[in-house]
TORKOL-4160 file (C-alpha; in steps of 0.2 Angstrom, whole numbers, padded with zeros to 4 digits, m for minus):
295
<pt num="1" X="0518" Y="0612" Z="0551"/>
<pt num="2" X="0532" Y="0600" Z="0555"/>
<pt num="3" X="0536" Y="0591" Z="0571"/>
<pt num="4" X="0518" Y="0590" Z="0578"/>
<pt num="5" X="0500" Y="0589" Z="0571"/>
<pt num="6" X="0490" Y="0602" Z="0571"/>
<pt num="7" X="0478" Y="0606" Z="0584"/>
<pt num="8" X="0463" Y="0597" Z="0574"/>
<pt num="9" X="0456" Y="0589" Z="0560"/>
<pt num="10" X="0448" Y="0599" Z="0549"/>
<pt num="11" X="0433" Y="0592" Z="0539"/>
<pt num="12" X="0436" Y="0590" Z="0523"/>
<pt num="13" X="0421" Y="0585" Z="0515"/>
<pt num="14" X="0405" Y="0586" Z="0527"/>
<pt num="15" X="0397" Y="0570" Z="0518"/>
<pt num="16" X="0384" Y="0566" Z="0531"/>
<pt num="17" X="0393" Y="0549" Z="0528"/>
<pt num="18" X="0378" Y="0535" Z="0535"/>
<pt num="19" X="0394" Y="0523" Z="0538"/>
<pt num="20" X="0411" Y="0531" Z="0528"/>
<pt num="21" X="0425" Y="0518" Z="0529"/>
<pt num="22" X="0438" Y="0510" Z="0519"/>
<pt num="23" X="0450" Y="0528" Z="0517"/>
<pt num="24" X="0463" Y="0522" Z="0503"/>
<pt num="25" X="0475" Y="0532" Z="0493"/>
<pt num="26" X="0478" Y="0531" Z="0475"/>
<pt num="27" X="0498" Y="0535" Z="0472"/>
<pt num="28" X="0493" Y="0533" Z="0452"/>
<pt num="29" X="0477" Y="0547" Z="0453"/>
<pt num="30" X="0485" Y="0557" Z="0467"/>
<pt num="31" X="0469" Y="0556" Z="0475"/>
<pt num="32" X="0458" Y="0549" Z="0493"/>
<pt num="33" X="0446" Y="0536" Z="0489"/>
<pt num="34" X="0430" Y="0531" Z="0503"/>
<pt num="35" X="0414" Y="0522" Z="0504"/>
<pt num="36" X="0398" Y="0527" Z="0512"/>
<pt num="37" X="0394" Y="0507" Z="0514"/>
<pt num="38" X="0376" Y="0510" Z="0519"/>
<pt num="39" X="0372" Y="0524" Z="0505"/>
<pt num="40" X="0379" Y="0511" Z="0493"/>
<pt num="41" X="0393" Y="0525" Z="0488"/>
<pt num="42" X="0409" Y="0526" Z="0481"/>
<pt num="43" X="0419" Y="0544" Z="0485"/>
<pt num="44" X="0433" Y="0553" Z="0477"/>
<pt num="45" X="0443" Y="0566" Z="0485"/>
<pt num="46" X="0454" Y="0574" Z="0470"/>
<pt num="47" X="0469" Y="0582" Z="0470"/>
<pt num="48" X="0461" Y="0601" Z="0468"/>
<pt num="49" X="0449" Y="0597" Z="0483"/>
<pt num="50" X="0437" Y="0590" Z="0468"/>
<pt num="51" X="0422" Y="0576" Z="0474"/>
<pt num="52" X="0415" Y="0565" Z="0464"/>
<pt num="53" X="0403" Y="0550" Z="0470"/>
<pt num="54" X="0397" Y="0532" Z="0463"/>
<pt num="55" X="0380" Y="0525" Z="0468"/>
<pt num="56" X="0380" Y="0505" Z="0467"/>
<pt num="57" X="0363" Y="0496" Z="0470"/>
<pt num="58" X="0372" Y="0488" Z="0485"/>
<pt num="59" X="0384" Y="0490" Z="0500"/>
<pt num="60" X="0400" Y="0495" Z="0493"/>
<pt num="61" X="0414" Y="0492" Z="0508"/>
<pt num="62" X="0431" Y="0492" Z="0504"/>
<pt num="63" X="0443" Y="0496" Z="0490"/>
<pt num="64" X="0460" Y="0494" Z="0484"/>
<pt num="65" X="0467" Y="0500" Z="0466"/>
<pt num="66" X="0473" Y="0486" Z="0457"/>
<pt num="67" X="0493" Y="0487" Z="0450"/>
<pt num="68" X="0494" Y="0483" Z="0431"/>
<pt num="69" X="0476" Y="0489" Z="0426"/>
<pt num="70" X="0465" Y="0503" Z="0429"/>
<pt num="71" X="0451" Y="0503" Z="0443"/>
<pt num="72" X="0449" Y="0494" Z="0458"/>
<pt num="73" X="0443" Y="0479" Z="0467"/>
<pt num="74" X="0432" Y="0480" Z="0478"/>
<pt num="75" X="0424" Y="0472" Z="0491"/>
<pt num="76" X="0402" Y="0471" Z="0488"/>
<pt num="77" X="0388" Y="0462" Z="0499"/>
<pt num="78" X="0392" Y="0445" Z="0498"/>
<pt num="79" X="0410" Y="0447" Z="0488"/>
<pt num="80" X="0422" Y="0454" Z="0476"/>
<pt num="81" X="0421" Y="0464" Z="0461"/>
<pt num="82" X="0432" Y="0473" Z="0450"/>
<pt num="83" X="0427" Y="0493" Z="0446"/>
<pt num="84" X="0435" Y="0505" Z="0434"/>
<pt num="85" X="0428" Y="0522" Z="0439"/>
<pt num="86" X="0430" Y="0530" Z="0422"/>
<pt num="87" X="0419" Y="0518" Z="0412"/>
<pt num="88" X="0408" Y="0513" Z="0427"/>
<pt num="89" X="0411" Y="0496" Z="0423"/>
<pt num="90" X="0408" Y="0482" Z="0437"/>
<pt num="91" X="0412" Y="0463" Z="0431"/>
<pt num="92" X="0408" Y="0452" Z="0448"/>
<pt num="93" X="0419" Y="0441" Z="0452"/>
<pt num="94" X="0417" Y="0427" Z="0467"/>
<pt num="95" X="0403" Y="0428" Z="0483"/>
<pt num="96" X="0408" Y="0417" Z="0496"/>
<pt num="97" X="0396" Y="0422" Z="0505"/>
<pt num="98" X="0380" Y="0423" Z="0494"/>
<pt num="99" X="0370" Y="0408" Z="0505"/>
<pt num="100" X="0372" Y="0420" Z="0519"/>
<pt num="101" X="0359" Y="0436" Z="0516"/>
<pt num="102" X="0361" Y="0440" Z="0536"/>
<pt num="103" X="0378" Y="0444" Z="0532"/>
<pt num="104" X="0389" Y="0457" Z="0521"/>
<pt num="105" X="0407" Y="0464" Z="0519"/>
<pt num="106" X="0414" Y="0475" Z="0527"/>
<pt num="107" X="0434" Y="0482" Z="0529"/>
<pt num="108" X="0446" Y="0475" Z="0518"/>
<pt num="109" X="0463" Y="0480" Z="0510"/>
<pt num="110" X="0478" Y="0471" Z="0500"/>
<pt num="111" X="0494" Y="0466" Z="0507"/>
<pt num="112" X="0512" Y="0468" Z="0503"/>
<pt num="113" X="0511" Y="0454" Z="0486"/>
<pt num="114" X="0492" Y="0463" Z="0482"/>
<pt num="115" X="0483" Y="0448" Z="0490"/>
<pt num="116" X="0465" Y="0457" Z="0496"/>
<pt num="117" X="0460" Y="0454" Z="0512"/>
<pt num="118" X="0441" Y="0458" Z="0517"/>
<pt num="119" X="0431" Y="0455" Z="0532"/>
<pt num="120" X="0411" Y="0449" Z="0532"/>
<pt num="121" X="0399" Y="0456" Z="0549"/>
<pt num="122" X="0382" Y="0450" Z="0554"/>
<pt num="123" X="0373" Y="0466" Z="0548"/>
<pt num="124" X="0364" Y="0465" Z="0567"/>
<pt num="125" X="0383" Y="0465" Z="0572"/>
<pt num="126" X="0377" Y="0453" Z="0587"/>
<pt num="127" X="0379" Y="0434" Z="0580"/>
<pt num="128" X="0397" Y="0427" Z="0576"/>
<pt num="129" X="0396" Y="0423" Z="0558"/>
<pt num="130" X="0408" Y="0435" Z="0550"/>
<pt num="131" X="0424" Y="0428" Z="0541"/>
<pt num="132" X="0439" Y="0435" Z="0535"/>
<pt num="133" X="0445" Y="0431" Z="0518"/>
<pt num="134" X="0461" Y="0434" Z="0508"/>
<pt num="135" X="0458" Y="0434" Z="0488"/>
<pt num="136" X="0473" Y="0427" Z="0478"/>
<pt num="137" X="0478" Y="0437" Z="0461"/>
<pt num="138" X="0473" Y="0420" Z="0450"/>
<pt num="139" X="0456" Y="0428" Z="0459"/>
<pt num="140" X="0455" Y="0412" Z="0470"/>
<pt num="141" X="0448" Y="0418" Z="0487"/>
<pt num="142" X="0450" Y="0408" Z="0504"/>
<pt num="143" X="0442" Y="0408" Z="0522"/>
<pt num="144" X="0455" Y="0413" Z="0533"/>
<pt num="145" X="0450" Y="0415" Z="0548"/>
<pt num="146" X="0429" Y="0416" Z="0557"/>
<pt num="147" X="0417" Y="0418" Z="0572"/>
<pt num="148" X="0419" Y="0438" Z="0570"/>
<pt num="149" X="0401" Y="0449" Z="0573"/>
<pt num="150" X="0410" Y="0463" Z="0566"/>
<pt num="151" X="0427" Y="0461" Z="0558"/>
<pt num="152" X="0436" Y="0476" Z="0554"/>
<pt num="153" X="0454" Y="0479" Z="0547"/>
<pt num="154" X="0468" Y="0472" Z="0543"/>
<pt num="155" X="0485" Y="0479" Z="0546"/>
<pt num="156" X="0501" Y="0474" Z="0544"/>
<pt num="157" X="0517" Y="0476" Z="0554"/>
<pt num="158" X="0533" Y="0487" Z="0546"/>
<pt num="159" X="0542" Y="0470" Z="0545"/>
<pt num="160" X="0526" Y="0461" Z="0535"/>
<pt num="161" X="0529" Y="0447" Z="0551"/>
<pt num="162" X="0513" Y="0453" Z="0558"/>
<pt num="163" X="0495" Y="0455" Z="0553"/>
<pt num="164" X="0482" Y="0464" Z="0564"/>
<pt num="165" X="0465" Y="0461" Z="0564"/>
<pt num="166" X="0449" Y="0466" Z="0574"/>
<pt num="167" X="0434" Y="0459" Z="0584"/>
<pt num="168" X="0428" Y="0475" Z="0585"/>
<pt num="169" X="0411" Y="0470" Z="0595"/>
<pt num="170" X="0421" Y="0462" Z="0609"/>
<pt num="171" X="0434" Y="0475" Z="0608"/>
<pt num="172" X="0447" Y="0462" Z="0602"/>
<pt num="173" X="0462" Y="0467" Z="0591"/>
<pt num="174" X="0471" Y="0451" Z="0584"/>
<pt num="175" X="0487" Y="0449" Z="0579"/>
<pt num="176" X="0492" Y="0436" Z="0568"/>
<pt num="177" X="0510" Y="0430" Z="0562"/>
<pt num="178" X="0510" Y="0433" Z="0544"/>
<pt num="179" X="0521" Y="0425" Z="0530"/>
<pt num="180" X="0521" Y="0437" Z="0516"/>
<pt num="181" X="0527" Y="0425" Z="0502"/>
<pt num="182" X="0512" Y="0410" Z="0505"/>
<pt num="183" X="0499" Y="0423" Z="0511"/>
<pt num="184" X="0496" Y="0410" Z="0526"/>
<pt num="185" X="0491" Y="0416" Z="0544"/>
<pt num="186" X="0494" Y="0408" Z="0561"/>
<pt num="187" X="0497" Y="0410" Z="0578"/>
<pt num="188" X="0480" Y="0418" Z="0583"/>
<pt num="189" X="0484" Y="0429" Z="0598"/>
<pt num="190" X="0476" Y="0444" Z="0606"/>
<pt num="191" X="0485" Y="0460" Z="0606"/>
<pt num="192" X="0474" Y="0473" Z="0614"/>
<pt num="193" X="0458" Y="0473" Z="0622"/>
<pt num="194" X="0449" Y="0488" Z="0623"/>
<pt num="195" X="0442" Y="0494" Z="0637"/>
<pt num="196" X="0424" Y="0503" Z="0637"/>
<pt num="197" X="0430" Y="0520" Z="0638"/>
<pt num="198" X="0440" Y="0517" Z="0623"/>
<pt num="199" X="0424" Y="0511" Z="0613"/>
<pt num="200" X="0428" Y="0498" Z="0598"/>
<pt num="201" X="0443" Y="0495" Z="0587"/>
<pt num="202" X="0439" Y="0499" Z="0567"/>
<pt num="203" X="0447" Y="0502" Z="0555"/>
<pt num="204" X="0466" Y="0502" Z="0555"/>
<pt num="205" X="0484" Y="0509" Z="0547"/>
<pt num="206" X="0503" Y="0509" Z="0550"/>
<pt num="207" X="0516" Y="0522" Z="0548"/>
<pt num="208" X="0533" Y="0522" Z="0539"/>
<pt num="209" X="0541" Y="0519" Z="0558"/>
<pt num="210" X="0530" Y="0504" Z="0562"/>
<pt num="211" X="0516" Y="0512" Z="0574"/>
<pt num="212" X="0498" Y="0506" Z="0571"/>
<pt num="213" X="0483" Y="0519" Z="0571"/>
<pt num="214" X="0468" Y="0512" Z="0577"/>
<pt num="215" X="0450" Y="0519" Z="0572"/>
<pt num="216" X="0441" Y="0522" Z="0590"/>
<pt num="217" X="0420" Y="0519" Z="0586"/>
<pt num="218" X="0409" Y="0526" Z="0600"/>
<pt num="219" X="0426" Y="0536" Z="0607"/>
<pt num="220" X="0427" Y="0551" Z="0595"/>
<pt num="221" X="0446" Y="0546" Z="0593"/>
<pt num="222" X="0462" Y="0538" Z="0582"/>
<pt num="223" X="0478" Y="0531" Z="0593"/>
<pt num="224" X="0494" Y="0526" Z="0587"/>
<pt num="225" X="0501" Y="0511" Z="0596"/>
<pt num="226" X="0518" Y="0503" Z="0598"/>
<pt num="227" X="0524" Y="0484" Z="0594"/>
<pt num="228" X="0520" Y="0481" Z="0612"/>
<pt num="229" X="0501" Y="0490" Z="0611"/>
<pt num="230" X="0509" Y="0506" Z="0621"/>
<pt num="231" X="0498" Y="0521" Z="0616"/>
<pt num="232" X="0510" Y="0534" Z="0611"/>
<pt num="233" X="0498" Y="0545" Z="0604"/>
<pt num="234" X="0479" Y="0552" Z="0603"/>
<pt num="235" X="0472" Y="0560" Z="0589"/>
<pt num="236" X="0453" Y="0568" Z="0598"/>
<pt num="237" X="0439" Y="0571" Z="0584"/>
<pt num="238" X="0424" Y="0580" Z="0587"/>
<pt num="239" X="0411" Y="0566" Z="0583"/>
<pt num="240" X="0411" Y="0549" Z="0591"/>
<pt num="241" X="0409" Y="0535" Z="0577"/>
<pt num="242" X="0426" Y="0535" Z="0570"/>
<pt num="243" X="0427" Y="0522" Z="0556"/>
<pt num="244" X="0445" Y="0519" Z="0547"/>
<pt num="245" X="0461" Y="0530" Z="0540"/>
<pt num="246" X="0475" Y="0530" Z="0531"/>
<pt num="247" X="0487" Y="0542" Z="0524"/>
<pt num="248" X="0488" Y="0551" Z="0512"/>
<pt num="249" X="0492" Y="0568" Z="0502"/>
<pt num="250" X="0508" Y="0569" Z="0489"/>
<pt num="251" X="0522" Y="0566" Z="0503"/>
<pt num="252" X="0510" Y="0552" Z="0514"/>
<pt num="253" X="0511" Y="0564" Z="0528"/>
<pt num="254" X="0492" Y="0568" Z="0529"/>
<pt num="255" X="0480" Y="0557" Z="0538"/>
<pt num="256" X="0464" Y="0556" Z="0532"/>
<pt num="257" X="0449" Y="0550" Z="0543"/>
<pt num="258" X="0432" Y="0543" Z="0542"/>
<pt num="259" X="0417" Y="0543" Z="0552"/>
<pt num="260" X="0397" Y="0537" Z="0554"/>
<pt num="261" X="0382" Y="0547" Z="0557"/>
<pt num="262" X="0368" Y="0531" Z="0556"/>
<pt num="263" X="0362" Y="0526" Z="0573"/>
<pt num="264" X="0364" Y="0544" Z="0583"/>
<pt num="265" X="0349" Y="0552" Z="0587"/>
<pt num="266" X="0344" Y="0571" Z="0582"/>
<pt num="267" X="0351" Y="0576" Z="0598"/>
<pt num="268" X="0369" Y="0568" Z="0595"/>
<pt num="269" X="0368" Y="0574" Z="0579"/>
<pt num="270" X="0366" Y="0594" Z="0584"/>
<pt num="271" X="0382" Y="0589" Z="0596"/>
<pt num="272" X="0392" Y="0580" Z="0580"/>
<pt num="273" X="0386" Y="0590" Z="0568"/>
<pt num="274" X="0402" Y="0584" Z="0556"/>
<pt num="275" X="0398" Y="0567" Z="0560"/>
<pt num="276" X="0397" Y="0557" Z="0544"/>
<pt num="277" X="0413" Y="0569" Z="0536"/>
<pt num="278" X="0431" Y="0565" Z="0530"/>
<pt num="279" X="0444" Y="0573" Z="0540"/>
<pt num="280" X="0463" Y="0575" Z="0537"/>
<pt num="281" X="0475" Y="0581" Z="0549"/>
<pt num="282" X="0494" Y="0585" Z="0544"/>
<pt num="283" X="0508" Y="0573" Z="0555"/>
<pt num="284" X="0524" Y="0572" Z="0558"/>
<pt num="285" X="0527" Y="0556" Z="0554"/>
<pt num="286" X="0524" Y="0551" Z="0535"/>
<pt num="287" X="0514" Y="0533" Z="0529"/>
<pt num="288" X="0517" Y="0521" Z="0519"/>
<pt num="289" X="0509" Y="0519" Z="0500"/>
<pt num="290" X="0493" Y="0507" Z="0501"/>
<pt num="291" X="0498" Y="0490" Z="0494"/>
<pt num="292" X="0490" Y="0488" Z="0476"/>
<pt num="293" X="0480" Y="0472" Z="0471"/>
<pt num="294" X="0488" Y="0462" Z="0458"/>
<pt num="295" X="0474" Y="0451" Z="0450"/>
Protein backbone atom coordinates (compact mmCIF):
# COMPACT_ATOMS: atom_id res chain seq x y z
CA UNK A 1 0.00 0.00 0.00
CA UNK A 2 2.99 2.14 -0.92
CA UNK A 3 2.87 5.49 -2.62
CA UNK A 4 -0.65 6.68 -1.26
CA UNK A 5 -2.80 6.17 1.87
CA UNK A 6 -5.51 4.06 1.80
CA UNK A 7 -8.98 5.26 1.03
CA UNK A 8 -9.75 5.57 5.00
CA UNK A 9 -8.93 4.97 8.39
CA UNK A 10 -10.05 2.11 9.81
CA UNK A 11 -11.21 1.97 13.47
CA UNK A 12 -9.13 0.18 15.34
CA UNK A 13 -10.47 0.06 18.71
CA UNK A 14 -14.06 1.56 18.89
CA UNK A 15 -13.36 2.97 22.57
CA UNK A 16 -16.27 5.26 22.79
CA UNK A 17 -13.29 7.40 23.92
CA UNK A 18 -15.22 10.66 26.08
CA UNK A 19 -12.06 12.74 24.99
CA UNK A 20 -9.02 10.10 23.54
CA UNK A 21 -5.71 12.11 23.06
CA UNK A 22 -2.14 12.15 23.60
CA UNK A 23 -1.36 8.97 20.72
CA UNK A 24 2.35 7.98 21.57
CA UNK A 25 4.48 5.16 20.46
CA UNK A 26 6.59 2.87 22.47
CA UNK A 27 9.65 1.92 20.14
CA UNK A 28 10.71 -0.28 23.46
CA UNK A 29 7.07 -2.24 23.73
CA UNK A 30 6.29 -2.05 19.98
CA UNK A 31 3.06 -0.78 21.05
CA UNK A 32 0.26 2.56 20.68
CA UNK A 33 -0.28 4.21 23.98
CA UNK A 34 -3.59 6.81 24.49
CA UNK A 35 -5.59 8.48 27.17
CA UNK A 36 -9.36 8.82 27.39
CA UNK A 37 -8.66 12.08 29.72
CA UNK A 38 -12.11 12.55 30.87
CA UNK A 39 -12.71 8.60 31.83
CA UNK A 40 -9.58 8.89 33.78
CA UNK A 41 -7.97 5.98 31.44
CA UNK A 42 -4.81 4.96 30.33
CA UNK A 43 -4.82 2.69 26.78
CA UNK A 44 -2.61 0.15 25.34
CA UNK A 45 -2.73 -0.91 21.79
CA UNK A 46 -0.39 -4.12 21.60
CA UNK A 47 1.51 -5.41 19.15
CA UNK A 48 -1.09 -8.54 18.30
CA UNK A 49 -4.00 -6.02 18.26
CA UNK A 50 -4.21 -6.84 22.29
CA UNK A 51 -5.91 -3.64 24.60
CA UNK A 52 -5.27 -3.25 27.88
CA UNK A 53 -6.59 -0.14 29.98
CA UNK A 54 -5.62 1.75 33.41
CA UNK A 55 -8.18 3.58 35.40
CA UNK A 56 -6.58 6.58 37.62
CA UNK A 57 -9.00 8.54 40.06
CA UNK A 58 -8.13 11.56 38.04
CA UNK A 59 -7.65 13.11 34.39
CA UNK A 60 -4.77 11.25 32.88
CA UNK A 61 -3.72 13.56 29.59
CA UNK A 62 -0.52 12.88 28.16
CA UNK A 63 2.39 10.58 28.11
CA UNK A 64 5.73 9.85 27.12
CA UNK A 65 8.04 6.73 28.02
CA UNK A 66 10.70 7.63 29.81
CA UNK A 67 14.52 6.51 28.37
CA UNK A 68 16.75 4.66 30.91
CA UNK A 69 13.84 3.25 33.20
CA UNK A 70 10.72 1.51 32.71
CA UNK A 71 7.27 3.40 32.52
CA UNK A 72 6.15 6.68 31.69
CA UNK A 73 5.60 10.19 32.75
CA UNK A 74 2.77 11.44 32.58
CA UNK A 75 0.94 14.52 32.61
CA UNK A 76 -2.25 14.32 35.67
CA UNK A 77 -4.76 17.29 36.89
CA UNK A 78 -2.70 19.79 38.26
CA UNK A 79 0.98 18.02 37.31
CA UNK A 80 3.36 15.35 36.63
CA UNK A 81 3.71 11.78 37.68
CA UNK A 82 5.84 9.00 36.86
CA UNK A 83 3.72 5.57 36.00
CA UNK A 84 5.20 2.08 35.29
CA UNK A 85 2.23 0.02 33.84
CA UNK A 86 3.40 -3.31 35.03
CA UNK A 87 3.44 -2.65 38.61
CA UNK A 88 0.85 0.08 38.58
CA UNK A 89 2.94 2.17 40.55
CA UNK A 90 2.27 6.07 40.47
CA UNK A 91 5.03 8.40 42.59
CA UNK A 92 3.72 12.25 42.05
CA UNK A 93 6.01 14.38 41.24
CA UNK A 94 5.40 18.38 41.08
CA UNK A 95 1.83 20.37 40.65
CA UNK A 96 2.30 23.69 39.53
CA UNK A 97 -0.83 24.06 39.15
CA UNK A 98 -2.53 22.75 42.36
CA UNK A 99 -3.89 26.49 43.53
CA UNK A 100 -5.79 26.44 40.35
CA UNK A 101 -8.96 23.71 40.72
CA UNK A 102 -10.56 25.57 37.43
CA UNK A 103 -7.83 24.23 35.66
CA UNK A 104 -6.08 20.75 34.31
CA UNK A 105 -3.53 19.41 31.81
CA UNK A 106 -3.98 18.67 28.85
CA UNK A 107 -1.45 17.76 25.70
CA UNK A 108 1.91 17.33 26.30
CA UNK A 109 5.16 15.42 24.86
CA UNK A 110 9.09 15.38 25.19
CA UNK A 111 11.43 17.07 23.02
CA UNK A 112 14.57 15.99 21.18
CA UNK A 113 16.93 16.12 24.93
CA UNK A 114 13.58 14.27 26.80
CA UNK A 115 12.61 17.68 28.33
CA UNK A 116 8.39 17.06 28.77
CA UNK A 117 6.48 19.63 27.52
CA UNK A 118 2.66 19.81 28.75
CA UNK A 119 -0.05 22.27 28.38
CA UNK A 120 -2.94 23.27 31.22
CA UNK A 121 -6.83 24.52 29.76
CA UNK A 122 -9.58 26.13 31.65
CA UNK A 123 -11.79 22.93 31.85
CA UNK A 124 -14.76 25.58 30.80
CA UNK A 125 -12.19 26.11 27.80
CA UNK A 126 -13.42 29.93 27.80
CA UNK A 127 -11.00 31.81 30.39
CA UNK A 128 -7.23 32.40 29.36
CA UNK A 129 -5.60 30.67 32.36
CA UNK A 130 -3.81 27.77 30.64
CA UNK A 131 0.09 27.67 30.72
CA UNK A 132 2.52 25.63 29.03
CA UNK A 133 5.35 23.98 30.81
CA UNK A 134 8.49 22.25 30.09
CA UNK A 135 9.72 19.79 32.94
CA UNK A 136 13.66 19.34 33.03
CA UNK A 137 15.16 15.77 33.65
CA UNK A 138 16.64 16.95 37.37
CA UNK A 139 12.39 17.02 37.49
CA UNK A 140 12.47 20.90 37.72
CA UNK A 141 9.48 22.24 35.74
CA UNK A 142 9.08 25.92 34.35
CA UNK A 143 6.29 28.14 32.98
CA UNK A 144 7.00 28.77 29.67
CA UNK A 145 4.72 30.37 28.12
CA UNK A 146 0.56 31.49 29.29
CA UNK A 147 -2.89 33.15 28.56
CA UNK A 148 -4.10 29.83 26.53
CA UNK A 149 -7.98 28.60 27.16
CA UNK A 150 -7.00 25.36 25.61
CA UNK A 151 -3.55 24.62 24.89
CA UNK A 152 -2.81 21.73 22.72
CA UNK A 153 0.45 20.38 21.30
CA UNK A 154 3.66 20.76 20.92
CA UNK A 155 5.49 19.95 17.73
CA UNK A 156 8.76 20.50 16.60
CA UNK A 157 10.31 21.19 13.28
CA UNK A 158 12.66 18.42 11.30
CA UNK A 159 15.62 20.83 12.07
CA UNK A 160 14.64 21.07 16.16
CA UNK A 161 14.78 25.26 15.33
CA UNK A 162 11.09 25.38 15.62
CA UNK A 163 8.38 24.48 18.10
CA UNK A 164 4.63 24.61 17.34
CA UNK A 165 2.15 25.17 19.67
CA UNK A 166 -1.77 25.82 19.77
CA UNK A 167 -4.48 28.18 20.91
CA UNK A 168 -6.74 25.96 19.87
CA UNK A 169 -10.07 28.06 21.09
CA UNK A 170 -9.06 30.96 18.98
CA UNK A 171 -7.76 28.86 16.16
CA UNK A 172 -4.07 29.95 16.79
CA UNK A 173 -1.08 27.71 15.93
CA UNK A 174 2.10 29.24 17.44
CA UNK A 175 5.30 28.83 16.39
CA UNK A 176 8.23 29.39 18.51
CA UNK A 177 12.18 29.43 17.80
CA UNK A 178 13.45 26.75 19.69
CA UNK A 179 16.97 26.03 21.03
CA UNK A 180 17.30 22.47 21.52
CA UNK A 181 20.36 22.48 23.87
CA UNK A 182 18.78 25.28 26.77
CA UNK A 183 15.24 24.03 26.28
CA UNK A 184 14.43 28.03 25.93
CA UNK A 185 11.67 29.44 23.59
CA UNK A 186 11.30 32.82 22.06
CA UNK A 187 10.02 34.64 19.22
CA UNK A 188 6.35 34.08 19.78
CA UNK A 189 4.75 34.33 16.41
CA UNK A 190 1.54 33.00 14.75
CA UNK A 191 1.74 30.43 12.11
CA UNK A 192 -1.78 29.59 11.06
CA UNK A 193 -5.01 30.67 11.83
CA UNK A 194 -7.69 28.66 11.31
CA UNK A 195 -10.63 29.43 9.73
CA UNK A 196 -14.18 28.18 10.99
CA UNK A 197 -14.64 25.64 8.47
CA UNK A 198 -11.36 24.13 9.40
CA UNK A 199 -12.56 23.95 13.25
CA UNK A 200 -9.75 23.95 16.02
CA UNK A 201 -6.19 22.97 15.86
CA UNK A 202 -5.29 19.92 18.51
CA UNK A 203 -3.28 17.82 18.84
CA UNK A 204 -0.16 17.63 16.65
CA UNK A 205 2.95 15.50 14.77
CA UNK A 206 5.79 15.77 12.26
CA UNK A 207 6.98 13.32 9.60
CA UNK A 208 10.55 12.07 8.78
CA UNK A 209 10.48 14.90 5.64
CA UNK A 210 9.46 17.91 7.99
CA UNK A 211 5.42 18.22 7.26
CA UNK A 212 3.34 18.82 10.35
CA UNK A 213 -0.06 16.95 10.92
CA UNK A 214 -2.44 18.89 12.54
CA UNK A 215 -5.49 17.35 14.46
CA UNK A 216 -8.82 19.18 13.01
CA UNK A 217 -11.54 19.36 16.24
CA UNK A 218 -15.12 20.10 15.05
CA UNK A 219 -13.79 19.34 11.30
CA UNK A 220 -13.77 15.55 11.08
CA UNK A 221 -10.10 15.78 9.59
CA UNK A 222 -5.99 15.64 10.00
CA UNK A 223 -3.73 18.07 7.40
CA UNK A 224 -0.18 17.82 6.81
CA UNK A 225 1.33 21.33 6.34
CA UNK A 226 4.58 22.71 4.90
CA UNK A 227 7.34 24.97 6.62
CA UNK A 228 5.32 27.72 5.11
CA UNK A 229 1.56 26.34 6.59
CA UNK A 230 0.70 25.20 2.73
CA UNK A 231 -1.73 22.43 3.12
CA UNK A 232 -0.34 19.58 1.17
CA UNK A 233 -2.51 17.05 2.23
CA UNK A 234 -6.10 15.93 4.00
CA UNK A 235 -6.77 13.03 5.70
CA UNK A 236 -11.20 13.04 6.07
CA UNK A 237 -12.46 10.81 9.17
CA UNK A 238 -15.83 9.92 9.59
CA UNK A 239 -16.47 11.71 12.99
CA UNK A 240 -15.94 15.32 13.65
CA UNK A 241 -13.89 15.74 17.02
CA UNK A 242 -10.43 14.67 15.96
CA UNK A 243 -8.05 15.04 18.92
CA UNK A 244 -4.14 14.10 18.29
CA UNK A 245 -1.78 11.59 16.22
CA UNK A 246 1.30 10.32 15.84
CA UNK A 247 2.92 7.54 14.03
CA UNK A 248 3.35 4.58 14.68
CA UNK A 249 3.60 0.68 13.67
CA UNK A 250 7.34 -1.29 13.40
CA UNK A 251 8.45 0.89 10.26
CA UNK A 252 6.68 4.41 11.66
CA UNK A 253 4.61 4.38 8.58
CA UNK A 254 1.10 4.01 10.24
CA UNK A 255 -0.76 7.01 11.59
CA UNK A 256 -2.65 6.47 14.31
CA UNK A 257 -5.61 8.90 15.21
CA UNK A 258 -7.76 9.97 18.15
CA UNK A 259 -11.00 11.24 18.53
CA UNK A 260 -13.95 12.48 21.26
CA UNK A 261 -17.42 11.62 21.59
CA UNK A 262 -18.35 14.06 24.95
CA UNK A 263 -20.36 16.89 24.03
CA UNK A 264 -22.43 15.35 20.82
CA UNK A 265 -25.71 14.76 21.19
CA UNK A 266 -27.56 11.30 20.48
CA UNK A 267 -28.34 12.54 17.18
CA UNK A 268 -24.52 13.28 16.28
CA UNK A 269 -23.81 10.13 17.83
CA UNK A 270 -26.14 7.86 15.36
CA UNK A 271 -24.11 10.02 12.37
CA UNK A 272 -20.48 9.23 14.22
CA UNK A 273 -21.08 6.27 15.53
CA UNK A 274 -17.03 5.54 15.79
CA UNK A 275 -16.72 8.61 17.44
CA UNK A 276 -14.62 8.29 20.48
CA UNK A 277 -12.42 5.26 18.41
CA UNK A 278 -8.53 4.92 17.58
CA UNK A 279 -7.92 4.99 13.97
CA UNK A 280 -4.72 4.08 11.83
CA UNK A 281 -4.29 4.68 8.46
CA UNK A 282 -1.11 3.33 6.28
CA UNK A 283 1.08 6.38 4.53
CA UNK A 284 3.60 6.88 2.41
CA UNK A 285 5.54 8.82 4.18
CA UNK A 286 7.14 7.26 7.38
CA UNK A 287 7.41 9.23 11.17
CA UNK A 288 9.86 9.81 13.24
CA UNK A 289 10.29 7.73 16.90
CA UNK A 290 8.54 9.87 19.70
CA UNK A 291 11.42 11.65 21.81
CA UNK A 292 11.84 9.77 25.19
CA UNK A 293 11.84 11.47 28.68
CA UNK A 294 14.97 11.41 30.36
CA UNK A 295 14.29 12.25 34.08
Amino acid sequence: MKGALLNTPQCIWDAHAALGEGPVWSAKEQALYWVDILNHRLHRYGPQQERRNWQFSQEISAVAERADRAGLIVALRHGFALFDPATEKLERLAEPEAHLPGNRFNDGKCDRRGRFWAGTMDFGGKQPSGSLYRLSSDLKHAKMDSGYPVTNGPAWSSDQKTMYHNDSVNGHVYAFDFDLETGDISNKRLFLKFSAEDGSPDGMTTDAEGGLWIAHWGASKVTRHDAGGKVLRTIDLPCSQITSCAFGGPNLDTLYITSAADGLSAEQLQREPSAGGLFAIEMDIPGVAADVFQG
